[in-house]
C-alpha positions as CSV (number, residue, x, y, z in Angstrom):
1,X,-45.7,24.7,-38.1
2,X,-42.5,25.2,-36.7
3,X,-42.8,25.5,-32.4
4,X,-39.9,27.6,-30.0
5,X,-38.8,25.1,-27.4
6,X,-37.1,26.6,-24.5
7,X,-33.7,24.6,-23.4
8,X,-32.2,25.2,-19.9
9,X,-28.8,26.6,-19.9
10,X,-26.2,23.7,-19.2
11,X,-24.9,23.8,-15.4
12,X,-21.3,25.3,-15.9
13,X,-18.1,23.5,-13.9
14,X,-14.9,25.7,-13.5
15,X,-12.3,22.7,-13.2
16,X,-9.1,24.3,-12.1
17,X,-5.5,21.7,-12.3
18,X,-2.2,22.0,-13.2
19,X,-2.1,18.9,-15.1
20,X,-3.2,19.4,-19.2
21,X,-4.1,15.9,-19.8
22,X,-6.8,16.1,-16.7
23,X,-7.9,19.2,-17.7
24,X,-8.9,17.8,-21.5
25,X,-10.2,14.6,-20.4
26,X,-12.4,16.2,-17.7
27,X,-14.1,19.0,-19.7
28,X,-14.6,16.5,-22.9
29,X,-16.2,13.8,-20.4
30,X,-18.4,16.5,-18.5
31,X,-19.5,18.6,-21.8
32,X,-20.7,15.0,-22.8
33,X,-22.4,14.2,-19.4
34,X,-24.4,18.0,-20.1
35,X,-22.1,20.3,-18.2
36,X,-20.4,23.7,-19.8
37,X,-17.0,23.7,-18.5
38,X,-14.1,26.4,-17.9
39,X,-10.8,25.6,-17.0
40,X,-7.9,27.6,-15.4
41,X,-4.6,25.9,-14.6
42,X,-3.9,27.4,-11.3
43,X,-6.0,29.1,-8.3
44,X,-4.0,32.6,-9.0
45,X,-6.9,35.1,-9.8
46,X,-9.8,32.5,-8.5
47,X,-11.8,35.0,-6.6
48,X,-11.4,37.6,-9.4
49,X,-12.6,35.1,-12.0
50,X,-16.0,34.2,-10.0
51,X,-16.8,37.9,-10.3
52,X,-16.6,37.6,-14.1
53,X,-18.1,33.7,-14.7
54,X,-19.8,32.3,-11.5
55,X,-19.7,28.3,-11.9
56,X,-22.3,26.1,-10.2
57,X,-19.1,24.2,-8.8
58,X,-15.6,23.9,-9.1
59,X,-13.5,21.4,-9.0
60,X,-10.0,22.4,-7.3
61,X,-6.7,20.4,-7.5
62,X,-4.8,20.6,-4.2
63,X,-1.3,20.8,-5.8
64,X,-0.8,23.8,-8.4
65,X,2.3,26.4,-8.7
66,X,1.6,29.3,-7.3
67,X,-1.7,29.3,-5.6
68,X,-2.7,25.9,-4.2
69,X,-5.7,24.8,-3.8
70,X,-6.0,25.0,-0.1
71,X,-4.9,28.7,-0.3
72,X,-7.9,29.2,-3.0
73,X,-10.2,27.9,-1.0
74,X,-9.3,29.9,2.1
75,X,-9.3,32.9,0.4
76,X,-13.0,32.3,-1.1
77,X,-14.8,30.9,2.2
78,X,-12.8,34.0,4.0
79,X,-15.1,36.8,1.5
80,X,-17.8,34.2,2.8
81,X,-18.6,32.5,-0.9
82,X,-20.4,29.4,-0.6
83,X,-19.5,28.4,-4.4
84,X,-19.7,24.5,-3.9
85,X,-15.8,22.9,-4.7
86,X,-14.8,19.3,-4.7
87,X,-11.3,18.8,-3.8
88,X,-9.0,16.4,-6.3
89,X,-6.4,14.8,-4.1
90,X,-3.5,12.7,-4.4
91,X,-4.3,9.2,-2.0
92,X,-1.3,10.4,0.3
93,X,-2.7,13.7,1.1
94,X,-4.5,12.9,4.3
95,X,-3.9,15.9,6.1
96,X,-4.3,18.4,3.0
97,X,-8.1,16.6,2.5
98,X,-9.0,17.4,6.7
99,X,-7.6,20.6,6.2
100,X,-9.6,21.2,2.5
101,X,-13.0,20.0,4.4
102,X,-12.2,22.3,7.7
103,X,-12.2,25.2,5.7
104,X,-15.0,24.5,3.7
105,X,-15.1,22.0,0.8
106,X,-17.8,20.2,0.3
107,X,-16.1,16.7,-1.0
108,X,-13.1,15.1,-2.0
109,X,-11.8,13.2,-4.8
110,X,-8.3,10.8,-4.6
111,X,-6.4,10.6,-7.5
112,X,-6.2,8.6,-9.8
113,X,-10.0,8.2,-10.2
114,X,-13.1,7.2,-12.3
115,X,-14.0,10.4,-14.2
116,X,-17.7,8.4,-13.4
117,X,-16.8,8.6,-10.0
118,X,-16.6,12.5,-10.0
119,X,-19.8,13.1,-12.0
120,X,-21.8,11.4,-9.2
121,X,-20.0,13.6,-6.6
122,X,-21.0,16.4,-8.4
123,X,-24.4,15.5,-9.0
124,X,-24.6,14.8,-5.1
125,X,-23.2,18.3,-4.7
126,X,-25.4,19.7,-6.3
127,X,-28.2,18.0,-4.8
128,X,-27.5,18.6,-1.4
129,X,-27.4,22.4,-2.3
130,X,-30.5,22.9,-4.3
131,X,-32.5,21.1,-1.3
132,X,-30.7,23.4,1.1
133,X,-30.9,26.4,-1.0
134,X,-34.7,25.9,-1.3
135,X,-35.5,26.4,1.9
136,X,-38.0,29.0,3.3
137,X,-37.6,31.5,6.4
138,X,-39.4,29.9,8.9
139,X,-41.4,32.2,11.6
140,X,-40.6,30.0,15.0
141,X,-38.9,31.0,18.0
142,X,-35.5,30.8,18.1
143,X,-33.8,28.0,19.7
144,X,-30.7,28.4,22.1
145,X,-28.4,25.7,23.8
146,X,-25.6,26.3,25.2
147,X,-24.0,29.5,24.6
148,X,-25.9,29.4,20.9
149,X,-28.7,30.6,19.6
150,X,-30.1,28.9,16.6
151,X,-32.3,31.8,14.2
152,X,-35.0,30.0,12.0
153,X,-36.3,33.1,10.2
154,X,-32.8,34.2,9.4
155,X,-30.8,30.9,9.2
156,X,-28.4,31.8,11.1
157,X,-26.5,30.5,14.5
158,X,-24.8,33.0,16.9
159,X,-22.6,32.1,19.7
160,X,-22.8,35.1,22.4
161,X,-24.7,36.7,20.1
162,X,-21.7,37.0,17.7
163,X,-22.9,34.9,14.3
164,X,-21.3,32.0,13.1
165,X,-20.8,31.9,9.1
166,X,-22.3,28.7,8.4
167,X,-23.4,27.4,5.2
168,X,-26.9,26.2,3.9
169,X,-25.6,22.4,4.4
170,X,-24.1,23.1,8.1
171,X,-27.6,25.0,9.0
172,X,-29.4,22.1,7.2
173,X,-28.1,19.5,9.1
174,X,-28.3,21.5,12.7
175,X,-32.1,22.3,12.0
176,X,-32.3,18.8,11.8
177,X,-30.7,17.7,14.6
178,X,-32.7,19.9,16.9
179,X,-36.4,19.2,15.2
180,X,-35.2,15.3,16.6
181,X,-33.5,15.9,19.7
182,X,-33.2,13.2,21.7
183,X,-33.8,10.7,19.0
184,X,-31.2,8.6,17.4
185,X,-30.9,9.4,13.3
186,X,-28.9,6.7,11.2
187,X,-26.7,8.2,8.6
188,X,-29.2,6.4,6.5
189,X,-32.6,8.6,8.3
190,X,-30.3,11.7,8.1
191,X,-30.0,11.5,3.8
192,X,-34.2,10.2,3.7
193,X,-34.5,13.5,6.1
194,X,-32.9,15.8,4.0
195,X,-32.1,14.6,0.6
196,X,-34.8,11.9,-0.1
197,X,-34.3,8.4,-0.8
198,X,-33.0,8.1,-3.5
199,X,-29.9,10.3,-3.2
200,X,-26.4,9.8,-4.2
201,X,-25.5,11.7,-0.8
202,X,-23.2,8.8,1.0
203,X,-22.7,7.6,4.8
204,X,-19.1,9.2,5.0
205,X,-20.8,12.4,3.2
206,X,-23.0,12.5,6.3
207,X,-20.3,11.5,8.8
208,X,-18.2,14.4,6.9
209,X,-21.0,17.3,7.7
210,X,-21.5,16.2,11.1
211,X,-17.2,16.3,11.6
212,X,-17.7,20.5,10.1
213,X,-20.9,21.2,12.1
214,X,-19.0,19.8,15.4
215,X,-16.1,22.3,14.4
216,X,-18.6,25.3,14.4
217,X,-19.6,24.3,17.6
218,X,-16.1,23.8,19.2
219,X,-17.1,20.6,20.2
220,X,-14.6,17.7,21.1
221,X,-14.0,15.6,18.9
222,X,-13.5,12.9,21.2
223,X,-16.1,13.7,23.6
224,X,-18.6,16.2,21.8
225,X,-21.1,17.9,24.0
226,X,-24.7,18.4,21.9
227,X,-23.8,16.1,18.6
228,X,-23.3,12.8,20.3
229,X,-22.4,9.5,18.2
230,X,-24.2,6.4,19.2
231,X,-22.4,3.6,18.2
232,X,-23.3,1.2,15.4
233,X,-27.3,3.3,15.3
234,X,-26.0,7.4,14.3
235,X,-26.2,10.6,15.6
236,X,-28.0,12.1,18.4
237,X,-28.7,16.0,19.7
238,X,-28.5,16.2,22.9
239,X,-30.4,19.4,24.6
240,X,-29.0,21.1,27.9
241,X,-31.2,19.6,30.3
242,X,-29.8,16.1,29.5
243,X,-26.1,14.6,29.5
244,X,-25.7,11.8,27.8
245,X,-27.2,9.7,24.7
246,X,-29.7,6.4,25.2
247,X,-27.9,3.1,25.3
């Protein structure tokens, strides 16, 4: 007797370069690794083509004729879509890869890389985003500081009771920082926390959301207010009614 088995659709990966040879070699070694993947060879009509095919992730080349990279992915965090991209850089483009992760990737890749190296970004991606994604409303109070007010129920933050766009990661990460205020988290506690143990989420991932979540809050970078660095032990959030971190 013959049984109907039931196959989950293949996660699909829009990888969008300028470069033919990339292109090939990426969707023949991700199609092996279990991915569906579509290709474009620039970011002109990017938006338009998530309408039609919506990816679980794309990966975006910074240098490409007529819309860049960067300019794609202002234009899709700007209509607020929180499609994860990994960035593919070239090693000298240190101020193109802060801009990319101000305005919303959610990695980066140097080129010339390990095609191994960017399945295991993507996987962590992905991860990171189906443990954020998953989470529930909660029905607690809100919880202000400063001029913000964090909204559990709602996920949201507001500053002056204008909300901040944040995404699932950012509010993630803040909700966690506030549950342990006053307690020192490692970059190592912070992945357990939110990730599990076994994650492929690195140290500079974590060091990378904490940088974004210290933009949203207009922090100082050199001498933030609430997210304060310990050295050599983490993080720390630090309420209003106190100052400064533990030595």
């Amino acid at each position: 007797m013959m049984m109907n088995r039931t196959h989950a659709a293949p996660m699909k990966i829009l990888v969008v370069d300028d470069d033919p040879d990339l292109r090939d070699l990426l969707r023949e070694y991700l199609t092996r690794h279990g991915f569906a993947v579509a290709v474009m060879h620039d970011g002109e009509g990017l938006a338009a083509r998530l309408e039609r095919e919506r990816p679980a992730l794309i990966v975006l080349d910074l240098m490409m004729p007529k819309v860049d990279g960067l300019s794609a992915l202002r234009d899709l965090r700007s209509r607020n879509d929180d499609v994860p991209v990994i960035l593919l850089t070239a090693r000298s483009d240190e101020i193109d890869r802060i801009v990319g992760l101000e305005i919303g990737a959610d990695d980066y890749l140097g080129k010339p890389f390990n095609p191994r190296e960017l399945l295991a970004r993507i996987n962590a991606v992905m991860r990171r985003h189906r443990v954020t994604n998953a989470a529930a409303p909660e029905q607690r109070e809100d919880y202000a500081f400063g001029a913000f007010r964090l909204n559990f129920h709602a996920r949201t933050l507001a500053r002056d009771n204008q909300i901040i766009p944040m995404s699932d990661g950012e509010y993630g990460l803040l909700k966690l920082l506030v549950n342990h205020a006053m307690q020192v988290l490692s970059r190592e506690r912070i992945i357990d926390l939110l990730y599990g143990a076994h994650s492929e989420v690195s140290d500079r991932g974590i060091d990378v959301q904490i940088w974004r979540l210290r933009k949203l809050l207009n922090e100082d970078p050199q001498n933030p207010r609430f997210i304060q660095t310990v050295r050599g032990r983490g993080y720390i959030f630090v309420p209003d009614d106190q100052h400064e971190a533990p030595l």
